[in-house]
CHARMM internal coordinates of N, CA and C (Angstrom, degrees):
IC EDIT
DIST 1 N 1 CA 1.4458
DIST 1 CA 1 C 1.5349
ANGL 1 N 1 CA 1 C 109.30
DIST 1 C 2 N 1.2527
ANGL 1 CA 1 C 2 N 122.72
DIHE 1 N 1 CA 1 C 2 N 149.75
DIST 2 N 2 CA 1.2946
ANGL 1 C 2 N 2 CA 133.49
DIHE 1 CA 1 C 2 N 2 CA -176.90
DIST 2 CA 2 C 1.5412
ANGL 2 N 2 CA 2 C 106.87
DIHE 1 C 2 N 2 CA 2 C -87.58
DIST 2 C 3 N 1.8893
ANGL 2 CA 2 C 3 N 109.78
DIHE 2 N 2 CA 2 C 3 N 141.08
DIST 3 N 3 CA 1.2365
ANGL 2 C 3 N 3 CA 108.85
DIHE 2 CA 2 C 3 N 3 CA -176.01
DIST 3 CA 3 C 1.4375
ANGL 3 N 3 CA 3 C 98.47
DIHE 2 C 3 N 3 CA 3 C -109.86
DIST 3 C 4 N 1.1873
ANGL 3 CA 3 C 4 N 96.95
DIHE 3 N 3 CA 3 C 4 N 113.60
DIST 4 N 4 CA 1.8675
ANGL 3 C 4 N 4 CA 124.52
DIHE 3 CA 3 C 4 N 4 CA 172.94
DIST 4 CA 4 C 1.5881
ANGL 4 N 4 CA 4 C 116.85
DIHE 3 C 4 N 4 CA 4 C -71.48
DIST 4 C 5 N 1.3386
ANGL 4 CA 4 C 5 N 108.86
DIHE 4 N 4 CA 4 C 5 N -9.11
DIST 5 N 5 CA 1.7909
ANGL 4 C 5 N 5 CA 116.18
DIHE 4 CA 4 C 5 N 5 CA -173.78
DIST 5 CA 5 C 1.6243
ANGL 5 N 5 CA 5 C 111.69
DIHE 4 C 5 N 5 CA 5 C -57.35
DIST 5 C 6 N 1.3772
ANGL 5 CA 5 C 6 N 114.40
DIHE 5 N 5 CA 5 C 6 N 125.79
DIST 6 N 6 CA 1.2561
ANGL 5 C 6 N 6 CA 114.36
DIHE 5 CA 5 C 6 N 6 CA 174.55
DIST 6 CA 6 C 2.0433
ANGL 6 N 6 CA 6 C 113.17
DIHE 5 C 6 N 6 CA 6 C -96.47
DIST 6 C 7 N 1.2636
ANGL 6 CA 6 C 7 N 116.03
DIHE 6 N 6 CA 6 C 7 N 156.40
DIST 7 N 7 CA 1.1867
ANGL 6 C 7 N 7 CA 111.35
DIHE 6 CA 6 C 7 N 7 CA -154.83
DIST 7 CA 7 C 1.9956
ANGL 7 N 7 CA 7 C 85.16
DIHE 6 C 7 N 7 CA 7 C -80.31
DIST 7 C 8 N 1.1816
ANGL 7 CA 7 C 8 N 97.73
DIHE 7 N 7 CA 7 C 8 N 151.63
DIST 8 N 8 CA 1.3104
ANGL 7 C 8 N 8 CA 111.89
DIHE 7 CA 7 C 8 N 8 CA 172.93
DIST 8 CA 8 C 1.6736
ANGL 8 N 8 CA 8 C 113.05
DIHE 7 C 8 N 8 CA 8 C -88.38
DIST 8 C 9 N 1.7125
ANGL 8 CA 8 C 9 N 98.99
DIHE 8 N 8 CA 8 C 9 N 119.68
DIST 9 N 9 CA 1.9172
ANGL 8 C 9 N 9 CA 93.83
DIHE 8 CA 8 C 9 N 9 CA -167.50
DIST 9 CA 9 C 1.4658
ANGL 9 N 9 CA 9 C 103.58
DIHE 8 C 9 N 9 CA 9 C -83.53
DIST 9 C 10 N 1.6257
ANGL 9 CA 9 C 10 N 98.27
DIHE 9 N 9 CA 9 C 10 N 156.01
DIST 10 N 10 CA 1.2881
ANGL 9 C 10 N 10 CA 77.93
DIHE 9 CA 9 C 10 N 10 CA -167.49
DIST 10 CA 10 C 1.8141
ANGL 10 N 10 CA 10 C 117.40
DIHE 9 C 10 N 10 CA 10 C -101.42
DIST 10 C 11 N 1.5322
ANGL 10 CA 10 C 11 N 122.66
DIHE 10 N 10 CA 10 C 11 N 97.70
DIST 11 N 11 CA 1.1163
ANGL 10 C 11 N 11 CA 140.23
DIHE 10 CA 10 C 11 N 11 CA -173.37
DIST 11 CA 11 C 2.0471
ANGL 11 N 11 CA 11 C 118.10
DIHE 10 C 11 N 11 CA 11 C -4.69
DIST 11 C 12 N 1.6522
ANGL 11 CA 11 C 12 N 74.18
DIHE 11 N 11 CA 11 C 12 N -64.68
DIST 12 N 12 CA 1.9965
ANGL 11 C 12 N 12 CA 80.00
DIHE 11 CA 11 C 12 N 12 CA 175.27
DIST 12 CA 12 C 1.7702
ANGL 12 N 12 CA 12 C 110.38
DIHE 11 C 12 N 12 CA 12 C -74.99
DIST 12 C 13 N 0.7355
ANGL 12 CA 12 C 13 N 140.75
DIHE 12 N 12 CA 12 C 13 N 8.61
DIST 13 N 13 CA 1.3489
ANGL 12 C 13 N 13 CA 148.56
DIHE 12 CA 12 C 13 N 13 CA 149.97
DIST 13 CA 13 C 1.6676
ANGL 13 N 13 CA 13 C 108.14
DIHE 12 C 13 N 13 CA 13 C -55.71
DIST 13 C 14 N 1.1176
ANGL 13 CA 13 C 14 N 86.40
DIHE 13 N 13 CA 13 C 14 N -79.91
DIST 14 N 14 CA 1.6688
ANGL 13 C 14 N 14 CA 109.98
DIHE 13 CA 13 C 14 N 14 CA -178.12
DIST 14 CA 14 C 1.4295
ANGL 14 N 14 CA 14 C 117.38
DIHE 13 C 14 N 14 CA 14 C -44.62
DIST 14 C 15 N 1.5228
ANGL 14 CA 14 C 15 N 103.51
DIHE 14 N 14 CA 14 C 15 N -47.00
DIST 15 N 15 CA 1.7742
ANGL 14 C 15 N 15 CA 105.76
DIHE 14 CA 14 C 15 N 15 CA 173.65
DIST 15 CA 15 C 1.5110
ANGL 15 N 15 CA 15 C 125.43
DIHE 14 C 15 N 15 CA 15 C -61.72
DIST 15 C 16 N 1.8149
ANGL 15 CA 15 C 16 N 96.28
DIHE 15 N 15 CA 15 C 16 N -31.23
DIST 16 N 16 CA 1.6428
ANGL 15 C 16 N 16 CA 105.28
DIHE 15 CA 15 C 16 N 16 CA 168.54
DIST 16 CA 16 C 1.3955
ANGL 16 N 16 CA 16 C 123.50
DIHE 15 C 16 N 16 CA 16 C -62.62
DIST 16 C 17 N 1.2505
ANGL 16 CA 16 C 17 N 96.01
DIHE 16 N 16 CA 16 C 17 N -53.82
DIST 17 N 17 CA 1.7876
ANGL 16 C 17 N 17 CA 98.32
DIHE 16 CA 16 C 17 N 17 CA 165.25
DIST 17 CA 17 C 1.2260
ANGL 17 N 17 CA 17 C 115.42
DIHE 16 C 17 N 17 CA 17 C -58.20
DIST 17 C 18 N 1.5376
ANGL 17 CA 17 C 18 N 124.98
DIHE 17 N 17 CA 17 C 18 N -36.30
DIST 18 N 18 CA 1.8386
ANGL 17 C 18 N 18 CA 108.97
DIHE 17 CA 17 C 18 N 18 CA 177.80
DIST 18 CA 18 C 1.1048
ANGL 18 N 18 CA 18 C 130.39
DIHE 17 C 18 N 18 CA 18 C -76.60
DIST 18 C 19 N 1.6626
ANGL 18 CA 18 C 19 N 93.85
DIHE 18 N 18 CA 18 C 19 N -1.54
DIST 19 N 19 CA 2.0224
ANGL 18 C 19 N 19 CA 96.14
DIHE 18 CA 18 C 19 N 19 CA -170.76
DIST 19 CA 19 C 1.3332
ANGL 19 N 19 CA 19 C 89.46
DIHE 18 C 19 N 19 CA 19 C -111.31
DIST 19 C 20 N 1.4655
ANGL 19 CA 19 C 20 N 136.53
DIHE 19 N 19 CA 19 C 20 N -24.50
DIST 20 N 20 CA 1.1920
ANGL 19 C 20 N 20 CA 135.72
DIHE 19 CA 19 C 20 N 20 CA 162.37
DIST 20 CA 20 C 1.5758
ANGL 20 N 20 CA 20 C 121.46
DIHE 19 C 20 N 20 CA 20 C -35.81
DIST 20 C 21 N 1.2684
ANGL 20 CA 20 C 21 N 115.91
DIHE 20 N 20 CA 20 C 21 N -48.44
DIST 21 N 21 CA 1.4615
ANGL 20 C 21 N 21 CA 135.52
DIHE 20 CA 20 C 21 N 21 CA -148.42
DIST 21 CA 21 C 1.6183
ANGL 21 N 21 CA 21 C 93.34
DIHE 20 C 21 N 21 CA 21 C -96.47
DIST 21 C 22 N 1.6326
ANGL 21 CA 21 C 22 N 104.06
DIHE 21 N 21 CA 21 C 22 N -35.34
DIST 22 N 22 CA 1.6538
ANGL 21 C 22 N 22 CA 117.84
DIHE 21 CA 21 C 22 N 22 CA 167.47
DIST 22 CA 22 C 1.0301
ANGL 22 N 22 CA 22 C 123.36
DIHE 21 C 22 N 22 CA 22 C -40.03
DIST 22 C 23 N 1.6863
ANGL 22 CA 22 C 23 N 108.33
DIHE 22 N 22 CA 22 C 23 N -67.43
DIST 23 N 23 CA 1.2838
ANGL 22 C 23 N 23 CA 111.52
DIHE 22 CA 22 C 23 N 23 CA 179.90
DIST 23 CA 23 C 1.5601
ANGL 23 N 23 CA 23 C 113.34
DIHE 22 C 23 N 23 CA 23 C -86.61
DIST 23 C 24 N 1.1788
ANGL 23 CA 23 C 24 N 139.70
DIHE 23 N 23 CA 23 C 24 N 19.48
DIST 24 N 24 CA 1.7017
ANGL 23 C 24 N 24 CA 146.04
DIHE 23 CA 23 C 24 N 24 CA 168.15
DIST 24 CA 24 C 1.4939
ANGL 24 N 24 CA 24 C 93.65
DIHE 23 C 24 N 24 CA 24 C -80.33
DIST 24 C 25 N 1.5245
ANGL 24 CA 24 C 25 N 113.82
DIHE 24 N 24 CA 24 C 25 N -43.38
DIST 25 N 25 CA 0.9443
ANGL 24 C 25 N 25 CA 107.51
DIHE 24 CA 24 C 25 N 25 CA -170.11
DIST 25 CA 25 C 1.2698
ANGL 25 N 25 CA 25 C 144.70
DIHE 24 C 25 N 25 CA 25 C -72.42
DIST 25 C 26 N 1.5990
ANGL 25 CA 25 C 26 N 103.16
DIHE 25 N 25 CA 25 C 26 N -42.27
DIST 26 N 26 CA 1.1962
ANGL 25 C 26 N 26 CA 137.13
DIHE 25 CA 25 C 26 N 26 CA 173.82
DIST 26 CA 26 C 1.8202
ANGL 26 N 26 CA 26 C 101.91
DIHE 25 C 26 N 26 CA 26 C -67.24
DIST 26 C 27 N 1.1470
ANGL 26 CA 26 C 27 N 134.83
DIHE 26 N 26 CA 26 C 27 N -36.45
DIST 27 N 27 CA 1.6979
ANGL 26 C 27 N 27 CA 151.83
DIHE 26 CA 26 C 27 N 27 CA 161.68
DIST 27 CA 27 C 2.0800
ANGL 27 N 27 CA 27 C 80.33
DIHE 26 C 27 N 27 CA 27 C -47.94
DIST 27 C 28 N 0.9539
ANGL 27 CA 27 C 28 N 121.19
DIHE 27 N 27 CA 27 C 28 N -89.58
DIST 28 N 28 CA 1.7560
ANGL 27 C 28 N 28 CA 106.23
DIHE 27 CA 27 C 28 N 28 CA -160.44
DIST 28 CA 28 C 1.0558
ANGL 28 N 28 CA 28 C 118.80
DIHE 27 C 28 N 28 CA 28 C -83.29
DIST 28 C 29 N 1.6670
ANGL 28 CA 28 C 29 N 113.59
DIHE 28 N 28 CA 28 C 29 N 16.93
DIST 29 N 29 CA 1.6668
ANGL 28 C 29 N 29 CA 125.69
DIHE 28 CA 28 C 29 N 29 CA 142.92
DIST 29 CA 29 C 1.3979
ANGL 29 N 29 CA 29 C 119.78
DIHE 28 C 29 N 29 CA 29 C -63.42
DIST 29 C 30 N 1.4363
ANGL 29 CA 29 C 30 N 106.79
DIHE 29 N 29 CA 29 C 30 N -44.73
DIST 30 N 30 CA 1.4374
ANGL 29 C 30 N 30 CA 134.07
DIHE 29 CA 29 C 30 N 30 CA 176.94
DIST 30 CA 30 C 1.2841
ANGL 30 N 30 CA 30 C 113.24
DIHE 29 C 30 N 30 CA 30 C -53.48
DIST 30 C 31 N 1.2297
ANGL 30 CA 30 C 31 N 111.65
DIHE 30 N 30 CA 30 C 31 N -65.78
DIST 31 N 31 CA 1.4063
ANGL 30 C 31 N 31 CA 127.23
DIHE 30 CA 30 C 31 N 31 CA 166.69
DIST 31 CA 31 C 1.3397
ANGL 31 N 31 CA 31 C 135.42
DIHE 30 C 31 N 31 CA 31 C -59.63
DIST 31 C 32 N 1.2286
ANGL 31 CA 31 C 32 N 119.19
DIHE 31 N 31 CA 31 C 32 N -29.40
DIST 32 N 32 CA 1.4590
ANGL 31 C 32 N 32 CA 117.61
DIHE 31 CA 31 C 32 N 32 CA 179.94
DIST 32 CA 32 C 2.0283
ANGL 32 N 32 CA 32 C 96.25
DIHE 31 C 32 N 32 CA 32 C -96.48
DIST 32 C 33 N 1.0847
ANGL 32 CA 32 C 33 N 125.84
DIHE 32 N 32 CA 32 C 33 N -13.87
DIST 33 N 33 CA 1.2585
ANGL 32 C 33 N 33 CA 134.12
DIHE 32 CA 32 C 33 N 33 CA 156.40
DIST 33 CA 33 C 1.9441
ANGL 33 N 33 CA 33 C 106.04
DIHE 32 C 33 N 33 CA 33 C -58.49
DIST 33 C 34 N 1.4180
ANGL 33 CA 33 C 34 N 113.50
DIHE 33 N 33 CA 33 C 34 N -64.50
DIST 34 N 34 CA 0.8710
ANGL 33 C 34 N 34 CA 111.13
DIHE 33 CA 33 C 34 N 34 CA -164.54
DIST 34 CA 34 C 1.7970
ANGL 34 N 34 CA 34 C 109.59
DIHE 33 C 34 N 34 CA 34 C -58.22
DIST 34 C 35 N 1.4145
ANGL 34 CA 34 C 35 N 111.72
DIHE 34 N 34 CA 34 C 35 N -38.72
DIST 35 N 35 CA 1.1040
ANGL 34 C 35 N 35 CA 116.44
DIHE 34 CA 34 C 35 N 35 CA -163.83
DIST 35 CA 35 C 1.7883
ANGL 35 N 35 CA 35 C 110.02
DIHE 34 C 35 N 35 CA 35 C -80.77
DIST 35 C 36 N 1.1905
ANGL 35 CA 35 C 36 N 113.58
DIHE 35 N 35 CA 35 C 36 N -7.04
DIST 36 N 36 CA 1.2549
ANGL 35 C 36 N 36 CA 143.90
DIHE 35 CA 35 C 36 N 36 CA 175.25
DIST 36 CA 36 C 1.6394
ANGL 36 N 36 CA 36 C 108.25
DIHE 35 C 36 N 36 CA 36 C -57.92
DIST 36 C 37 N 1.7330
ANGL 36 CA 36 C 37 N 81.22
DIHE 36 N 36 CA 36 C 37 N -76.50
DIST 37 N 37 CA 2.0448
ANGL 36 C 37 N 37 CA 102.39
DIHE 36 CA 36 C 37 N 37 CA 168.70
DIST 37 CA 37 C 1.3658
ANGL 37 N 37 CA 37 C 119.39
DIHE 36 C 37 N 37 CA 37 C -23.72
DIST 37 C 38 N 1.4528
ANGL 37 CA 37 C 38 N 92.16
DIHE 37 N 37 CA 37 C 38 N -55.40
DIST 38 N 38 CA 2.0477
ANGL 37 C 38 N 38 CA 123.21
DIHE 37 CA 37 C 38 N 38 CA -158.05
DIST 38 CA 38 C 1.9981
ANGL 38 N 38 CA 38 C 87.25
DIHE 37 C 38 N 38 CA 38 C -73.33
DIST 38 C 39 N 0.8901
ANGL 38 CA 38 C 39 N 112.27
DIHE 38 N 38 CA 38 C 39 N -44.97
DIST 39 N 39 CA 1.7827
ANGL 38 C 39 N 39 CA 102.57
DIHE 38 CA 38 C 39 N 39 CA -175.93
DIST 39 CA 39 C 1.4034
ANGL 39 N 39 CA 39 C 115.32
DIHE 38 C 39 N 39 CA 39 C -85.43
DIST 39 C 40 N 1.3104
ANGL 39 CA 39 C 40 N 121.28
DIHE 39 N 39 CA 39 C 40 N -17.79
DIST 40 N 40 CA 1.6480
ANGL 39 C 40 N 40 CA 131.61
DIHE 39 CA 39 C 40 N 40 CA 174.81
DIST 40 CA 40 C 1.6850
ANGL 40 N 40 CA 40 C 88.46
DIHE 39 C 40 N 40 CA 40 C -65.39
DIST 40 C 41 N 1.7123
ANGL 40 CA 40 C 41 N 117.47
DIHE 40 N 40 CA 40 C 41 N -67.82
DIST 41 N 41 CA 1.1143
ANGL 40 C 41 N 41 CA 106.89
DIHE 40 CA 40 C 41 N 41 CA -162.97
DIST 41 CA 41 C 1.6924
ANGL 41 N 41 CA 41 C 133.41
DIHE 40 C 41 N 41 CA 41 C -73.10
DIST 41 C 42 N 1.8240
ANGL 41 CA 41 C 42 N 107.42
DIHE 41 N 41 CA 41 C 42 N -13.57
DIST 42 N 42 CA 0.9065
ANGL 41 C 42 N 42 CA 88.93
DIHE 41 CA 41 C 42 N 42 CA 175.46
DIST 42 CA 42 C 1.8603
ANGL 42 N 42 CA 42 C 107.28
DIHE 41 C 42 N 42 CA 42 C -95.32
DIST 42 C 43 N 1.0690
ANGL 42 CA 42 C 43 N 132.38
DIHE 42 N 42 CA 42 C 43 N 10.89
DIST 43 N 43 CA 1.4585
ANGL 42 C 43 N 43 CA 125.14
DIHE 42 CA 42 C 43 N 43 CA 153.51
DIST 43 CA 43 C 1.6130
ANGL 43 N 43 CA 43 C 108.90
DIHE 42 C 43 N 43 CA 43 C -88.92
DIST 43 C 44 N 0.9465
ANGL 43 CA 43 C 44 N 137.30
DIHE 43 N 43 CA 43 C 44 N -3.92
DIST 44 N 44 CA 1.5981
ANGL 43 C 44 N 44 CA 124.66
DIHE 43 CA 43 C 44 N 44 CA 163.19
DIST 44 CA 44 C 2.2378
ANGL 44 N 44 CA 44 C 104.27
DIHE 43 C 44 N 44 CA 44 C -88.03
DIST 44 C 45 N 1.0538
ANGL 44 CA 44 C 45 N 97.58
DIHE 44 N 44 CA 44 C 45 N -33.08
DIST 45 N 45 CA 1.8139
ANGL 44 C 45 N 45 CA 116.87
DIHE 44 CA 44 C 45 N 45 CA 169.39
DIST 45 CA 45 C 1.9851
ANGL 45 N 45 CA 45 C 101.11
DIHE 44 C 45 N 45 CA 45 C -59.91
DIST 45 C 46 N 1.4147
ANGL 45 CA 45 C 46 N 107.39
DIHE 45 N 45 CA 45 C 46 N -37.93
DIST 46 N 46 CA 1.6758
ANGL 45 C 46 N 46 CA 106.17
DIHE 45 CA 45 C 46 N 46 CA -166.77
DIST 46 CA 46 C 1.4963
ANGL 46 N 46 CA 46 C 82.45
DIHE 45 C 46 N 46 CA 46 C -92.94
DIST 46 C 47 N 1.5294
ANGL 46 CA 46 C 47 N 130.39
DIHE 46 N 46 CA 46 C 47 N -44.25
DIST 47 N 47 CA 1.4070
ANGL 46 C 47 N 47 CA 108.83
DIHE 46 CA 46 C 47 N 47 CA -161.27
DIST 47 CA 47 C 1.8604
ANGL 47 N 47 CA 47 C 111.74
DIHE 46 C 47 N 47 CA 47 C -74.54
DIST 47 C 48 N 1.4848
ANGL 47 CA 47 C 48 N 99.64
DIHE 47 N 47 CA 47 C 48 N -12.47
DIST 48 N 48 CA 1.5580
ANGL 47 C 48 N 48 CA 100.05
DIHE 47 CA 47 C 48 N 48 CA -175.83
DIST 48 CA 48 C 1.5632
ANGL 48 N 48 CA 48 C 113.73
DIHE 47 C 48 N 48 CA 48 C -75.51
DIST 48 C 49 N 1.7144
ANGL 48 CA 48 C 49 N 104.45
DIHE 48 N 48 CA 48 C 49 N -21.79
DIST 49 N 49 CA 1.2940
ANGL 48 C 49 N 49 CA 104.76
DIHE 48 CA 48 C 49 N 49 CA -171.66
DIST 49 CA 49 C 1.3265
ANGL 49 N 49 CA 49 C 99.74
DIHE 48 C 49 N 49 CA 49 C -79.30
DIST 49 C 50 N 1.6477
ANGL 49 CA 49 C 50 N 132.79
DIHE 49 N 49 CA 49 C 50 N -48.46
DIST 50 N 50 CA 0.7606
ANGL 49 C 50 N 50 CA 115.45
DIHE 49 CA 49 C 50 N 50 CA 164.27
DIST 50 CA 50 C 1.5848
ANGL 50 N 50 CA 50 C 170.97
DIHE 49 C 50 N 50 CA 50 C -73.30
DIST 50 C 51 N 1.5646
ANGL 50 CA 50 C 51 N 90.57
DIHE 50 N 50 CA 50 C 51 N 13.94
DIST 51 N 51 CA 1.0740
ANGL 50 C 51 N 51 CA 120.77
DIHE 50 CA 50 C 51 N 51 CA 148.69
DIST 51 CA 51 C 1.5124
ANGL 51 N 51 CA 51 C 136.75
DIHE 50 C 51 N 51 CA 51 C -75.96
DIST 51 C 52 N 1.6148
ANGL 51 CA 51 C 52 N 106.23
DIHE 51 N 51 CA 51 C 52 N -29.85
DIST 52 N 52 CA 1.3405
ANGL 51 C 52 N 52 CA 124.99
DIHE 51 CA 51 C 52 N 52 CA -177.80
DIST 52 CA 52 C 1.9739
ANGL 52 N 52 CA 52 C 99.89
DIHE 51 C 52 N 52 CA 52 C -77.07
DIST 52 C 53 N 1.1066
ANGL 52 CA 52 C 53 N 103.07
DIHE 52 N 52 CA 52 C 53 N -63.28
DIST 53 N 53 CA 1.3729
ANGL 52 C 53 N 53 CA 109.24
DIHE 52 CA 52 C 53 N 53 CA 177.79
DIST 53 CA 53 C 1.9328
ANGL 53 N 53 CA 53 C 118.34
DIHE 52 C 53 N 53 CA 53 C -50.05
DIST 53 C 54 N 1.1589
ANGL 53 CA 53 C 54 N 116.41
DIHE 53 N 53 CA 53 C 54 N 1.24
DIST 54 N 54 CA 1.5978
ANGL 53 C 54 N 54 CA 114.64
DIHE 53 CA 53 C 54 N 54 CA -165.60
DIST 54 CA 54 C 1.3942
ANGL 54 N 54 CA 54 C 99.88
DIHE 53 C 54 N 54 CA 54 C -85.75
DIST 54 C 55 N 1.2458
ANGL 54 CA 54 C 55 N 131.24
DIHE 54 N 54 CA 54 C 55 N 168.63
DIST 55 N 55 CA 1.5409
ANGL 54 C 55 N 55 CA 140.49
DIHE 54 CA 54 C 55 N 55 CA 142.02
DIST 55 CA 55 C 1.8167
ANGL 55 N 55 CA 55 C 102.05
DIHE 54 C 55 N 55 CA 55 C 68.98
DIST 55 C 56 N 1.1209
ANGL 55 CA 55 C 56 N 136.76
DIHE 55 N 55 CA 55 C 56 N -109.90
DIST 56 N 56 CA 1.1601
ANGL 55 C 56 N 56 CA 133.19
DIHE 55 CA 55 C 56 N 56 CA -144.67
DIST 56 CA 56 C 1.7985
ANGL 56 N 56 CA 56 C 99.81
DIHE 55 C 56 N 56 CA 56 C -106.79
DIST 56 C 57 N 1.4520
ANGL 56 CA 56 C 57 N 105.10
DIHE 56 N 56 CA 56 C 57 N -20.04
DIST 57 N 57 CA 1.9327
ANGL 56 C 57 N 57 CA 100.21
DIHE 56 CA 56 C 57 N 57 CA -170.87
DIST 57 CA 57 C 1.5731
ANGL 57 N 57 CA 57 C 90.34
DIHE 56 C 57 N 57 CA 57 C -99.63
DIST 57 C 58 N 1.1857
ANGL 57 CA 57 C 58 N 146.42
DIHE 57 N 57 CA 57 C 58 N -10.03
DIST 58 N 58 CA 1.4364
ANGL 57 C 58 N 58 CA 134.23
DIHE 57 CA 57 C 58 N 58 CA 140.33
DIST 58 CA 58 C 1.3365
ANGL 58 N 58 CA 58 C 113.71
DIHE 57 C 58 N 58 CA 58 C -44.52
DIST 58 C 59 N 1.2462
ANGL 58 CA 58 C 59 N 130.40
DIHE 58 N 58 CA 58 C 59 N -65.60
DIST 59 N 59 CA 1.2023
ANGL 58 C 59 N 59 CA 120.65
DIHE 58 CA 58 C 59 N 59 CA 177.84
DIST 59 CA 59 C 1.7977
ANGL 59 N 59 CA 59 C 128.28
DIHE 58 C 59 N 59 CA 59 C -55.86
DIST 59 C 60 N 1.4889
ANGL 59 CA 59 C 60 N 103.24
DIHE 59 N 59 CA 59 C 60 N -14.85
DIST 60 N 60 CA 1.3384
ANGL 59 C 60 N 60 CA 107.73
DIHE 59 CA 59 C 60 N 60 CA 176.71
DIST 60 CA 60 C 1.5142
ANGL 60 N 60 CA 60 C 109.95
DIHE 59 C 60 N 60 CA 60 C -90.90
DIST 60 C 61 N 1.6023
ANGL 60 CA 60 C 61 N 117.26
DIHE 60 N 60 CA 60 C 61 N -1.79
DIST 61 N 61 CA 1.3234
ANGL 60 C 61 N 61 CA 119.58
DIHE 60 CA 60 C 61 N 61 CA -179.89
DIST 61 CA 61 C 1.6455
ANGL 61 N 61 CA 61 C 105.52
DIHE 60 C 61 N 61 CA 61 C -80.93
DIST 61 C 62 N 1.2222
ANGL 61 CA 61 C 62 N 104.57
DIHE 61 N 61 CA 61 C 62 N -18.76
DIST 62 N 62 CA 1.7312
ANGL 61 C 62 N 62 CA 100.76
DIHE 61 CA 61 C 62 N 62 CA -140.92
DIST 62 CA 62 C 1.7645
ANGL 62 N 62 CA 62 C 100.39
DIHE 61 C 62 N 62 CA 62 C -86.68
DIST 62 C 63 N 1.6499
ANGL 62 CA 62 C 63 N 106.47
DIHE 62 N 62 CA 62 C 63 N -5.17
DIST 63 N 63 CA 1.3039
ANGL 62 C 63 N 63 CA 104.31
DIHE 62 CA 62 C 63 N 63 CA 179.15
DIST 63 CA 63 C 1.2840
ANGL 63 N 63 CA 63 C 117.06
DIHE 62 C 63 N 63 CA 63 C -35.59
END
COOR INIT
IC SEED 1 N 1 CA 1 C
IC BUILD
């Protein structure tokens, strides 16, 4: 008779690799968030300057 048995996977294997891949992931979630932050603030940092510098505090720069 033919043996039809399939290999049994092995479950905790599999969970290591899925929580593995989890947290790789969630690490350049982190990161592309963080690096996100860092460019929001320095264009709200360029738009403040240039707001600060317009009209009358330009002219107080130019001493």
């Amino acid at each position: 008779m033919e043996d039809l048995s399939l290999p049994v996977p092995d479950f905790h294997l599999i969970n290591q690799l899925v929580e593995a891949q989890m947290e790789e992931n969630n690490e350049n979630s982190q990161r592309e968030k963080r690096l996100m932050g860092e460019m929001m603030l320095a264009q709200l940092n360029d738009g403040q300057r240039v707001a600060f510098h317009t009209g009358e505090d330009a002219e107080c720069l130019k001493v």
